[in-house]
C-alpha positions in Angstrom: 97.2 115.7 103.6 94.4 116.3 101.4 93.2 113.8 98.1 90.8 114.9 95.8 88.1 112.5 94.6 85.3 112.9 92.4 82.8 111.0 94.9 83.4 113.0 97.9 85.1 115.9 96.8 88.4 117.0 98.6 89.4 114.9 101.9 91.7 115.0 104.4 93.8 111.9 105.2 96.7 110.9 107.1 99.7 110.3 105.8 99.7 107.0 107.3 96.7 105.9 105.7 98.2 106.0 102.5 98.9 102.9 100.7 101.7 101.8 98.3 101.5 100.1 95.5 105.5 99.6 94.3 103.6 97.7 91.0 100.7 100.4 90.5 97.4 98.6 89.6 97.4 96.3 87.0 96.3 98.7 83.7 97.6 101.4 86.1 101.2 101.2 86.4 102.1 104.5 87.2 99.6 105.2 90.2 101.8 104.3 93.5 99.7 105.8 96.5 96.2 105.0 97.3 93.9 105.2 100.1 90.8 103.7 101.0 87.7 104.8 101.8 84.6 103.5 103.3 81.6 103.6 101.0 79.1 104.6 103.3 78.4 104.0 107.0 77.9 100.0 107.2 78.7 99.0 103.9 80.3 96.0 103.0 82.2 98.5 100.0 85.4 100.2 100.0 86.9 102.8 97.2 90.8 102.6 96.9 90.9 105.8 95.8 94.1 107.2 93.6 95.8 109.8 96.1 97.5 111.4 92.8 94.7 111.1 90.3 90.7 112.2 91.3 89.2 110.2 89.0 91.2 106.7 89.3 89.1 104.8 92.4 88.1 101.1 92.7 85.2 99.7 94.5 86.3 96.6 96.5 84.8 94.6 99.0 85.8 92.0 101.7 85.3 88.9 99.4 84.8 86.5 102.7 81.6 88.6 103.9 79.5 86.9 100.4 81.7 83.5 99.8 82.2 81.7 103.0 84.6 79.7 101.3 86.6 81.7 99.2 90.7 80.6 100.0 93.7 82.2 98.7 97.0 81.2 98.5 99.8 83.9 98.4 103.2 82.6 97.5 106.6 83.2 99.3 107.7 85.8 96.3 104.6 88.1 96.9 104.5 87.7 101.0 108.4 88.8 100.2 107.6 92.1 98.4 104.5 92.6 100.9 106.9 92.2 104.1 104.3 90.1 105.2 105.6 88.2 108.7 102.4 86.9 109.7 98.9 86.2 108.0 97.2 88.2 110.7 99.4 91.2 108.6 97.1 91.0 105.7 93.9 92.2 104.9 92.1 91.6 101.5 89.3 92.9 99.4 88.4 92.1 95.6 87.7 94.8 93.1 83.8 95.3 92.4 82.1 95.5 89.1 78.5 97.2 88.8 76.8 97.2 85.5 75.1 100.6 84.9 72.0 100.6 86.1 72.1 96.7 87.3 73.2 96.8 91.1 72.0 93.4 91.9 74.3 91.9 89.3 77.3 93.4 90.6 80.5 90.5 90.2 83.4 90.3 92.2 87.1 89.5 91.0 88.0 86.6 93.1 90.9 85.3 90.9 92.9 88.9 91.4 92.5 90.0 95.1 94.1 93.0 96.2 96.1 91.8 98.9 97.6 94.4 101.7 99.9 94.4 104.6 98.1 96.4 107.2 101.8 97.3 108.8 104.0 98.0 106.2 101.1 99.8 104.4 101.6 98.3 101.2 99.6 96.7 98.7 99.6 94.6 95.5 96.6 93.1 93.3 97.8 89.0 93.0 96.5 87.2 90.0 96.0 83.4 91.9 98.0 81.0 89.5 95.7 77.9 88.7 92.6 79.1 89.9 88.7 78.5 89.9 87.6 81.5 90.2 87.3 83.8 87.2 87.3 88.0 87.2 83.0 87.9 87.6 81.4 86.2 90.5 78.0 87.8 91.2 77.9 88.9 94.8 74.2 88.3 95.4 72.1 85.5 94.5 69.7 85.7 91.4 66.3 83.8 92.3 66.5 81.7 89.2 70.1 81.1 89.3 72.1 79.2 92.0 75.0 81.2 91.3 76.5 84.2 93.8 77.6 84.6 97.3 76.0 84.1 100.4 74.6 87.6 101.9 
């Protein structure tokens, strides 16, 4: 199958690699089907990358490679509409923010982690009920700040 982006031009996937999103993306309701991408070679980045629409991609990231202790808690109604049966099922990332121009103050959404089942192939962005984390945690530490993730 082939999905047109506007990073890397037209790709080939497998069908299998395709991802569902029964909710669509929060702001993007009517997007289902998504894969992701790898960044580059060795990046800690992902896209999840619209399979429908060339335009609609998200950077993410593994939040646990820059905050050691970063913990979510998924409750029984979303491990239900993930078919989650076991924890090892899931994998999750948090979508990336990069100001223009500013790489080193890219943030992180750590309340809102896209959360996927690896087996079932489906996917759902979970806002954590009574959080502290917010939508901008900066992945890398600023010299004069103590604030960011470990890299």
């Amino acid at each position: 199958m082939q999905v047109k982006t506007t990073r890397f031009g037209t790709i080939e996937i497998n069908e299998t690699d395709i991802l569902t999103f029964d909710d669509g993306l929060p702001g993007f309701p009517e997007d289902h089907q998504f894969v992701i991408i790898p960044y580059a070679e060795e990046s800690p980045f992902v896209l999840l990358q619209s399979a429908r629409e060339d335009y609609l991609a998200f950077l993410m990231t593994d939040p646990f490679l820059f905050f050691n202790d970063y913990q979510i808690e998924i409750d029984d109604k979303n491990m239900s509409e993930l078919k989650v049966k076991e924890e090892k099922d899931v994998v999750v990332y948090t979508m990336v923010t990069v100001p223009i121009g500013k790489v080193k103050e890219m943030t992180t959404n750590l309340v809102a982690p896209v959360v996927i089942n690896v087996h079932s192939r489906s996917g759902k962005q979970i806002v954590l009920e009574k959080s502290n984390y917010t939508t901008k945690h900066r992945l890398f530490k600023d010299e004069a700040s103590s604030e960011g993730g470990n890299v």
